[in-house]
N, C-alpha and C positions, 0 to 999 in steps of 0.2 A: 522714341527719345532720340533728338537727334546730336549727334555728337560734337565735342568742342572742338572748334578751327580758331587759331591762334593766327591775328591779321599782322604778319612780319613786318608790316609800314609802319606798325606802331612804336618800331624800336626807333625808328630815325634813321635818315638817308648813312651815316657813318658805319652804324653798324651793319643793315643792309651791305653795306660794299662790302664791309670785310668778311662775314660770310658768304657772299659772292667770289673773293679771291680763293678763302680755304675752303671751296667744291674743285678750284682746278691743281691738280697739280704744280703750277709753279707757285701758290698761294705756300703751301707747304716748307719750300725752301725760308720764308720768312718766318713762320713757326718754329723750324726749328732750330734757325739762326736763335732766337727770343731764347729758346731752351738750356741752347749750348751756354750764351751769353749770361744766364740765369746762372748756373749751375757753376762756371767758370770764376763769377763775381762770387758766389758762397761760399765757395773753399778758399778765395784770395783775401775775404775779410775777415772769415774763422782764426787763417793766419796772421792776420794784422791784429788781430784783436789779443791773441794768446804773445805775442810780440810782443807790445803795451803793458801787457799783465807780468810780462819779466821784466821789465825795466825798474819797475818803482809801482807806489802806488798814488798813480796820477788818474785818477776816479773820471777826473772830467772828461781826457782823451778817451778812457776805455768805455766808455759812455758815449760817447761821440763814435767812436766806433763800431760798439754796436748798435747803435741805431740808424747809424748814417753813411758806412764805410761800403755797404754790398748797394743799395740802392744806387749809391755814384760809381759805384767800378761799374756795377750792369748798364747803367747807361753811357759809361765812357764808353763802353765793349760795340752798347750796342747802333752808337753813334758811326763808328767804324765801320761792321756789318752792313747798315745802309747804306754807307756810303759805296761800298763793295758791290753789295747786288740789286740797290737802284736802276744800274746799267743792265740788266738781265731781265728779274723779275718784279712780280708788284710789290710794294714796301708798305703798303696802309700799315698791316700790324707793326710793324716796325716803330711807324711815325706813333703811335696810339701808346706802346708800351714806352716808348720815349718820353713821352710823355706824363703817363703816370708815374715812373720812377721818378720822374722832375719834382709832381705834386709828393710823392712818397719821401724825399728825403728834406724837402722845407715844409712838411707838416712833422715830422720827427725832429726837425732841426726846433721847430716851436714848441714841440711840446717837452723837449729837453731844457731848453729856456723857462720855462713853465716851471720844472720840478725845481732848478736851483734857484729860481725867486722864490717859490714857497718851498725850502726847504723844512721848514716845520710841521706844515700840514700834513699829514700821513694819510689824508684824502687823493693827495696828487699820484703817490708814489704807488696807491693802490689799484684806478681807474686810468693809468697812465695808457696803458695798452688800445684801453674801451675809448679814451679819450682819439688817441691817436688814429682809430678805428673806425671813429663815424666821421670824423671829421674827412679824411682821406677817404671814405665812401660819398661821400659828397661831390669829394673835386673830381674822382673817376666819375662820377652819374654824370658831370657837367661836360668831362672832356667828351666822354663817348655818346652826348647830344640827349642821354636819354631823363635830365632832371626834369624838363619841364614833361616829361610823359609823367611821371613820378606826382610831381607836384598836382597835376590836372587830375589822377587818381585820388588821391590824400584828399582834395577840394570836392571830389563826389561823393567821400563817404560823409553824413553826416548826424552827428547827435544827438536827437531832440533834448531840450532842456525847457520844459514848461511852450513860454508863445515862443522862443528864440530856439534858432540851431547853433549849435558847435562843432566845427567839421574837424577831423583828424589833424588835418595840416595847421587849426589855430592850435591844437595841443601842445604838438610836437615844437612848434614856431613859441607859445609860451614857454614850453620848459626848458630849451634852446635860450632862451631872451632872458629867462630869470635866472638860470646858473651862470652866463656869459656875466649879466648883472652882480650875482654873488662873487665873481673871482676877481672882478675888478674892486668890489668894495673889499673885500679881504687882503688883496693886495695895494691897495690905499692905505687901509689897515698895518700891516705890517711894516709897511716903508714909514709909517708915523712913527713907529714902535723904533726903529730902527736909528730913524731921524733923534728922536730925545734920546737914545740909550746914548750917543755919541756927541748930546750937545753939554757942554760941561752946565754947570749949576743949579741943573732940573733936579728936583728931589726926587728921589729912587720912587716914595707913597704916592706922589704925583701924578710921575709918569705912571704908574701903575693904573690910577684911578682911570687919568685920558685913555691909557690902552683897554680897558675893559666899556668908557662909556661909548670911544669911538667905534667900535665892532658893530655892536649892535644898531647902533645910529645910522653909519654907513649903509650895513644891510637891510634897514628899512628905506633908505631914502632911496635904495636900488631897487627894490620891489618895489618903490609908489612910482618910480621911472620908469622901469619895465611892464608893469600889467597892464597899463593904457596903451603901451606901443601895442599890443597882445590884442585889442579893444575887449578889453576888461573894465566897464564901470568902477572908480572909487568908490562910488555916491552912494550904492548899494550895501559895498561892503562896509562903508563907515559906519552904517547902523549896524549893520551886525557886530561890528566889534565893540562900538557901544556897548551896546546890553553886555556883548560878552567880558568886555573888558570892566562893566560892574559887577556882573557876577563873582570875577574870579578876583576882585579887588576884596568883595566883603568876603570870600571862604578863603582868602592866602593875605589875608592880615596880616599874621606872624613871619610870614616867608619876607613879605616886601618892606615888612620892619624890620627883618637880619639881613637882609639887602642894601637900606639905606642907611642902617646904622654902621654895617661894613667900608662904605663910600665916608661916612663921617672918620671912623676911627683911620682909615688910610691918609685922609685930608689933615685932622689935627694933630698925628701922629705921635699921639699919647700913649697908645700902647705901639709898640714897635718889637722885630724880630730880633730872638736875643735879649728879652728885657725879660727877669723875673716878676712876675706878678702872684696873686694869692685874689680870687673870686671867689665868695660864697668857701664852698668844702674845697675847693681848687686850686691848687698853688705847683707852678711848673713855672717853664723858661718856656716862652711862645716862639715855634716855630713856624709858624705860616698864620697869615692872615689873608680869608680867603674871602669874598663877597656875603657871605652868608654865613658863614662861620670861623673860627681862631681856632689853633690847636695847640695847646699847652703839652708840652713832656714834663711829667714830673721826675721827681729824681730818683723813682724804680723804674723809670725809663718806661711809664704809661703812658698813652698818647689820652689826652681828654679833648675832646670836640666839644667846644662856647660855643653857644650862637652868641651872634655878634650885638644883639640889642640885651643880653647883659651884660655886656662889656659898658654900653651906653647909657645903662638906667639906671645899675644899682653900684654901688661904694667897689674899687678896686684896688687894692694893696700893690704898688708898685715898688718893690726893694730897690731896683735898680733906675729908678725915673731922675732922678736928680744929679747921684753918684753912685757908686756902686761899694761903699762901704756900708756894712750891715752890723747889728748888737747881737752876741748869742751869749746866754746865760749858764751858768751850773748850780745848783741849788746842792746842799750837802748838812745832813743835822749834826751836832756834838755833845756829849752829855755836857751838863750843868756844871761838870766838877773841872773839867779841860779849862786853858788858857786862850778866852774869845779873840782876844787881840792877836796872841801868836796864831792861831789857827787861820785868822783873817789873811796876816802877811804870809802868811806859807802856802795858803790858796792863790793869792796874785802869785807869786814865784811861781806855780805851779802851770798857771793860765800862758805868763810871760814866757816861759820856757817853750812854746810852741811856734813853731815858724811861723804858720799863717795869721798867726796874732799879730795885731799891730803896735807896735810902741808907743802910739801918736793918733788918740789917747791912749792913754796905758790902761793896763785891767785894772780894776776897782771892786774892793770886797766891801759887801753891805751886811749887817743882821738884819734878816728878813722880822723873824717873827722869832716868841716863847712860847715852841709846840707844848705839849702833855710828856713827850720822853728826850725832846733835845732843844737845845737852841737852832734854828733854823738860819744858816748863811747863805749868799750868795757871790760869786764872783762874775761880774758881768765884761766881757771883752768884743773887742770890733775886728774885723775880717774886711779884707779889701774884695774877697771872692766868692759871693753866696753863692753865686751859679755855680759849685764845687760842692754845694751840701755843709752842713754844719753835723750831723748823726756822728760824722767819725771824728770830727774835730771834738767836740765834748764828751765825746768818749775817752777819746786821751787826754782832756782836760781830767775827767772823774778818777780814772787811772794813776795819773802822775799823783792825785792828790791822797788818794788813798796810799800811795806809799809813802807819801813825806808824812802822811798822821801816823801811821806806822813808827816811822822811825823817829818821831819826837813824841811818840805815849799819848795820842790824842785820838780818844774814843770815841767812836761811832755807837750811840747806843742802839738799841731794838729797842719796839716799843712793851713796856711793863705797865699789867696792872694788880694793884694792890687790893686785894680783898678783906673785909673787916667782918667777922662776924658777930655782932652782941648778943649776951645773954646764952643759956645752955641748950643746947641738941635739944629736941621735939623728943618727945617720947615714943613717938613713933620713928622716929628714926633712930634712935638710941636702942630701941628692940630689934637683936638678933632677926634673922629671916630663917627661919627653920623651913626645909621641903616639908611638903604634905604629902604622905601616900596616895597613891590614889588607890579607889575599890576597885 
């Protein structure tokens, strides 16, 4: 078995030379010129950066600093050093790590620009590192001659896929092309968002809707850009998403109806955040209105999840859609013998006497009905603030009223009933029950 020989032309005449310099001796003095210069720049920008961090909290300098602050002093350093021992010995390393620090501090200077234009994304802040990482392994392959060895590898190895091949380098080159493609339409995206939050008269539901349909929109129209640059057929995949796209239309019916009913209620903005509503058994104050669903807090502080095509199909109680004044009642019986009238005005007093009650209309006592043990009253009053609950309001409605019937002798009866017996006891029941022994 004969053993592997590694052909050193393969790296490129650049590299070739510099390992050629670092076998002789004076190659070395450039090494570790590079080392000092390294090492000299780490501890001057640890400094500047713990500087930065006492003054204040200026995020963007301490950021800029450490990303960018040791890359430029090492190459100020090492700009000098060449200049020093050009005159003596060979400088290639020199000229190569100057270099890369050049590509190293404008690939971190971009991918800091990066993070504060999507500061939302929690994608950037996490890949930030990996980001900055391939990219600046790119621009070193390129400085030190050896990408197209790279590229000319990648292009040998290849995929079969049926009659076609797919070689490594179209992979890599696609998925390269469609995320470069995704962070431009996401940041399209965002600067639209950004654009209407700040243009006066756009409605809040609006912009909402445009932000949610423009997302998705953009990142398709960047993928139908990107996979042909890639030579990725559409023509192929249109049929498959065909079918697929009818498949998952008839088994997500329900989904793409609390989808497009969600885009409605945002548009007509009939139900809106902060407005009390009552659906079906569901009566809360809506707090979000999402794509696909609403979420109602009731007033034991429940959260309920609506899908959003009941909101759109069936009858909705909106208390607060018009104004925000609301009717709440107290119902209370009297026996037959009390004074109806006075007991009427002594319930409005009673109602009137409550702050949250409104003057304007005033409360109003009605007789409901003539139960089997009372006369049935009611006193009905208006609230400027349902979204406050009405449970404790007619509680101290019921309260105040049961002490004014109190104190003007006005009975609350319990329910009585009268039983009539005709005719004499049963003979059997009119006979004692004597025990029987037993044997």
């Amino acid at each position: 078995m004969k053993g592997f020989e590694f052909d050193l032309h393969l790296l490129g005449p650049l590299v070739n030379r510099l390992i050629g310099e670092l076998a002789t001796p004076h190659g070395w003095w450039a090494a570790g010129a590079v080392a000092v210069c390294l090492g000299i720049a780490f501890y001057a920008a640890g400094w500047i950066e713990r500087r930065l961090e006492a003054r204040g909290p200026e995020r963007l300098a301490v950021a800029w600093a450490q990303r960018v602050a040791w890359p430029l002093m090492a190459l100020g350093l090492m700009v000098v050093a060449r200049a020093v021992l050009g005159r003596f010995v060979p400088v290639s390393l020199l000229s190569v790590v100057i270099a890369l620090m050049v590509s190293l501090a404008g690939v971190r200077t971009l991918v800091l620009i990066l993070r504060q234009t999507f500061r939302q994304a929690r994608w950037v802040a996490s890949f930030e590192r990996t980001i900055s990482t391939v990219i600046w392994s790119m621009v070193a392959l390129h400085v030190l001659d050896l990408l197209p060895v790279l590229l000319d590898t990648l292009e040998s190895i290849a995929i079969p896929l049926g009659k076609t091949k797919l070689t490594v380098l179209q992979i890599i080159t696609g998925v390269l092309t469609v995320g470069l493609a995704g962070v431009i339409a996401l940041w399209i995206s965002n600067a639209l968002d950004a654009k209407l939050a700040g243009t006066v008269g756009v409605d809040p539901s609006a912009r909402v809707v445009i932000g949610r349909i423009a997302q998705p929109l953009l990142m398709t129209l960047a993928l139908m850009i990107a996979l042909p640059m890639i030579g990725i057929d559409l023509t192929t995949l249109s049929v498959f998403g065909g079918a697929l796209g009818v498949g998952l239309g008839l088994g997500m019916q329900k989904i793409a109806a609390n989808y497009v009913s969600g885009f409605i209620i945002l548009l007509d903005r009939s139900i809106e955040p902060g407005r009390l509503i009552r659906v079906g058994t569901w009566r809360g104050t809506v707090v979000d209105i999402r794509t696909r669903y609403t979420v109602l807090r009731g007033m034991d502080g429940i959260d309920s999840i609506v899908p959003n095509e009941m909101l759109v199909s069936s009858v909705v109680e909106s208390e607060t859609f018009t104004n925000t004044r609301a009717r709440a009642a107290v119902q209370v019986g009297i026996d037959y013998s009390s004074d109806v009238e006075r007991a009427m005005a002594l319930m409005v007093e009673a109602a009137a006497a409550q702050p949250r009650v409104l003057k304007d209309p005033p409360p109003l006592a009605f007789l409901v009905a003539f139960a089997d043990s009372a006369i049935t009253l009611e006193v009905g009053f208006w609230i400027e603030d349902p979204l406050n609950g009405t449970l404790g309001l007619r509680s101290d409605v019921n309260l105040a009223i049961l002490r004014t019937f109190r104190e003007h002798g006005i009975g609350i009866p319990f329910p009585q009933r009268v039983l009539k017996i005709e005719g004499g006891a049963p003979e059997a029941a009119a006979r004692p029950v004597r025990d029987t022994p037993r044997p």
